[in-house]
C-alpha angles and dihedrals in degrees: 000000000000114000127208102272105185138358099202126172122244141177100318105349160359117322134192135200133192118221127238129159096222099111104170119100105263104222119218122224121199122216103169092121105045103030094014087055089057098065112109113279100006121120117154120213114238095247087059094054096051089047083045089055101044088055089043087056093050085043095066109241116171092220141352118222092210110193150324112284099222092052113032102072084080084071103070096162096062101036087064090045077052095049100045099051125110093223088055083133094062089060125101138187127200125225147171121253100259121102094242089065090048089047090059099040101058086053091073088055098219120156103246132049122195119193106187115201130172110252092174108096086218088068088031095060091045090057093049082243133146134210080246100068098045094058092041087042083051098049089045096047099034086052091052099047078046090063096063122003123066097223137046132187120191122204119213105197128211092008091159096071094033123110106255091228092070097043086063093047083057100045099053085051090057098047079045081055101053082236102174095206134030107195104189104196130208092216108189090021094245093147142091140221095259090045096049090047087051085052093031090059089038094059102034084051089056114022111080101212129049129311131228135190132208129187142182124206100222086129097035089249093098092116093035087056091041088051089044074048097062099037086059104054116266117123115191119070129191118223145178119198120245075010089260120162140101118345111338094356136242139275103318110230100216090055101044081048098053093039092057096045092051100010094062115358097246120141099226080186090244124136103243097190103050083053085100104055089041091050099051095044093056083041093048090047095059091033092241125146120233098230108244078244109054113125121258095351098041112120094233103048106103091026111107131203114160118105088225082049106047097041084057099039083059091055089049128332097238105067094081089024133074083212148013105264097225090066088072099033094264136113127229102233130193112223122197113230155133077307115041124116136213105281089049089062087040088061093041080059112047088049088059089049093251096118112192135169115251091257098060084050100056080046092058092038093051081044089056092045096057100046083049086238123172105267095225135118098281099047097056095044090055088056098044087056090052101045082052099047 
């Protein structure tokens, strides 16, 4: 169990930190535009995702897995943005484990290349598959990237429901291999955060590169294993803004990024407060609409309207908040409301230049209650002129 390490201030205010031992950087990949793109209904244009990459780049990810190599010839447009941009390293495109996809991948000249395999005998068995075919694909594949491209990432999909044997069988091919980055996915997002840290300790013990990890949110536990991830050593986590993706989706960005950040006091190297501009474009491209609760770019989330809230979010705004807004370009709002209490009115008020004791507030407020008035901001105004006059 992680215990509170540090309460530190900062800025304007108290600020807490989790511990965690983990102290390399973790480093934040960003799939919007290759899994994200395979959620159902969503297609982005090729200007958006040249607009998409260029704020993922501001952003600070650390890589963009771009597409998908068998498809992504059709979009000429972006493949030439993608070819002429100086961060052209820091670009990555997904394939199967057959020659004809690595072929067409190393065309586009990126820096990275990934090769996703299953590595669980369930999918296995559905494919007609052996464990045979997956370690003799992965020599073929990983030696011809090796040809021509620098750097080469293996996915081992469905890791989460694979026998652990034979995930050691294809680790130690892949160290045999030279292979730079082993990404284990939680493909139908079936795990949790104690069984991801037990995976996560077992591949980064015996894998020599760097470790990824992928997760999907079918069970709503797609950041917390990202975070159990992290503490565990892994340093490398794939993302989706907005989380989009199949299904439910996979690690939202935005989320992974934050709990690092406050969770557990990690620079991930991202760029906390330019997430919401990022969010809503990839939300306006697919018209989709970014839920008032979603958490760190919801619009609600640092809005108050409980009288016990408000009345503690005046005092400091952390005592109803995991952060101070401002760190991620937001600001913390009272909202009057069926809730609210007196000092929230007082401060609705005072803001519209009707100062009145608290007194005088919980007057106007019981007043509202029992007209059975709207409690909102003109309301309560109407009845703080009155009460003056």
């Amino acid at each position: 169990m992680r215990q509170w390490q540090r309460m530190q201030w900062q800025g304007h205010g108290l600020y807490v930190r989790m511990h965690t031992d983990n102290t390399e950087r973790i480093f934040l990949n960003d799939t919007t535009l290759r899994d994200g793109e395979q959620g159902p209904g969503i297609s982005f244009d090729e200007q958006n995702k040249i607009r998409i990459v260029d704020l993922l780049l501001d952003v600070g990810v650390h890589e963009i897995e771009v597409g998908i190599a068998a498809t992504l010839y059709h979009e000429k447009k972006f493949v030439e943005y993608l070819q002429k941009s100086s961060s052209n390293s820091r670009f990555g495109i997904w394939c199967r484990a057959n020659i004809a996809d690595i072929e067409k991948a190393m065309v586009y000249g990126f820096g990275k290349i990934h090769i996703s395999i299953p590595v669980s005998d369930f999918q296995l068995s559905h494919m007609g598959k052996s464990r045979a075919w997956v370690l003799d694909s992965l020599k073929r594949c990983v030696n011809k990237v090796k040809e021509e491209v620098g750097f080469v990432s293996v996915g081992a999909q469905d890791a989460t429901r694979a026998d652990w044997g034979f995930l050691h069988d294809t680790i130690d091919l892949l160290n045999s291999l030279s292979v730079n980055r082993l990404r284990f996915s939680d493909t139908v997002g079936i795990s949790t955060p104690s069984a991801i840290g037990e995976l996560s300790r077992y591949i980064v013990q015996h894998f020599n590169g760097e470790v990824e990890f992928h997760g999907h949110n079918d069970l709503g536990m797609a950041t917390a294993n990202c975070i159990s991830a992290a503490e565990n050593g892994v340093n490398q986590l794939s993302t989706t803004t907005n989380g989009i993706g199949e299904r439910a989706g996979n690690a939202p960005l935005e989320q992974v990024a934050a709990a690092m950040q406050f969770g557990l006091g990690m620079n991930c190297g991202i760029e906390l407060k330019k997430l919401e501009t990022l969010c809503h474009t990839v939300a306006n491209a697919i018209s989709r609409t970014i839920p008032v609760d979603a958490p760190v770019v919801g619009k609600n989330v640092f809005t108050h309207e409980s009288g016990i809230h408000c009345h503690g979010q005046l005092k400091n705004s952390l005592m109803y908040q995991p952060f101070f807004a401002e760190e991620i370009g937001r600001k913390s709002e009272l909202k009057v409301g069926k809730h609210s209490g007196s000092a929230a009115v007082c401060a609705l008020l005072e803001k519209h230049g009707q100062g009145l004791t608290r007194a005088a507030a919980k007057k106007i407020l019981t007043e509202a209650h029992n007209s059975a008035l709207q409690i909102n901001t003109e309301n309560l105004l109407r009845l703080a002129a009155k009460a003056t006059n």
